[in-house]
N, C-alpha and C positions, 0 to 999 in steps of 0.2 A: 504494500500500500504506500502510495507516496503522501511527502510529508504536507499539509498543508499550507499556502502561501498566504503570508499578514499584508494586507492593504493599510493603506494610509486611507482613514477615512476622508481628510481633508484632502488632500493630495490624489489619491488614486495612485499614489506609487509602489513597487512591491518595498515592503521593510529588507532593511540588510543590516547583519551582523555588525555591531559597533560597540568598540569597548568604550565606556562611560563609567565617569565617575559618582560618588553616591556621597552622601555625606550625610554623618548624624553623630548628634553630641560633639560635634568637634572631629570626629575620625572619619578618613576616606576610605572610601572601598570602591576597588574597582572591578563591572561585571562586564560582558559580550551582553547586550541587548540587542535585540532587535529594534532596527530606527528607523524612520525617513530621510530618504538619502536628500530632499526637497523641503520640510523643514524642521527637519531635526525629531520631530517628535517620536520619544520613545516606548516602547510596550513591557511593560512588567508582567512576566505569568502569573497567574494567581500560583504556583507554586514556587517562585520565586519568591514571591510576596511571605508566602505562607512558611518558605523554607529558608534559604537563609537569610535572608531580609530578616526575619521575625526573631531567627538564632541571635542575629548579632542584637539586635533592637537589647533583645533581654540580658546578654551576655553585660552591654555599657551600661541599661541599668541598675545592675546588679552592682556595680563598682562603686 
């Protein structure tokens, strides 16, 4: 089965792999997202979101 292709709602462009930076509490993190190559705008999976996005969230509040 192949893999499903991300549209830019705005754009109509296909998304393409882009490492980006993230920032919380002060610390960076950098992931490969999926972006609009036309205006940037990025796509977080919901298990990104859910997974390490939520790791680290808990991990700096914790400190």
């Amino acid at each position: 089965m192949s893999e499903r292709k991300l549209i830019c709602h705005k754009c109509q462009a296909e998304l393409v792999m882009t490492s980006t930076n993230f920032s919380y509490m002060g610390h960076m993190m950098k992931y490969d997202v999926p972006a609009c190559p036309v205006c940037g705008q990025t796509y977080i999976s919901p298990d990104l979101a859910a997974g390490k996005v939520r790791t680290v969230e808990t991990e700096m509040e914790d400190k």
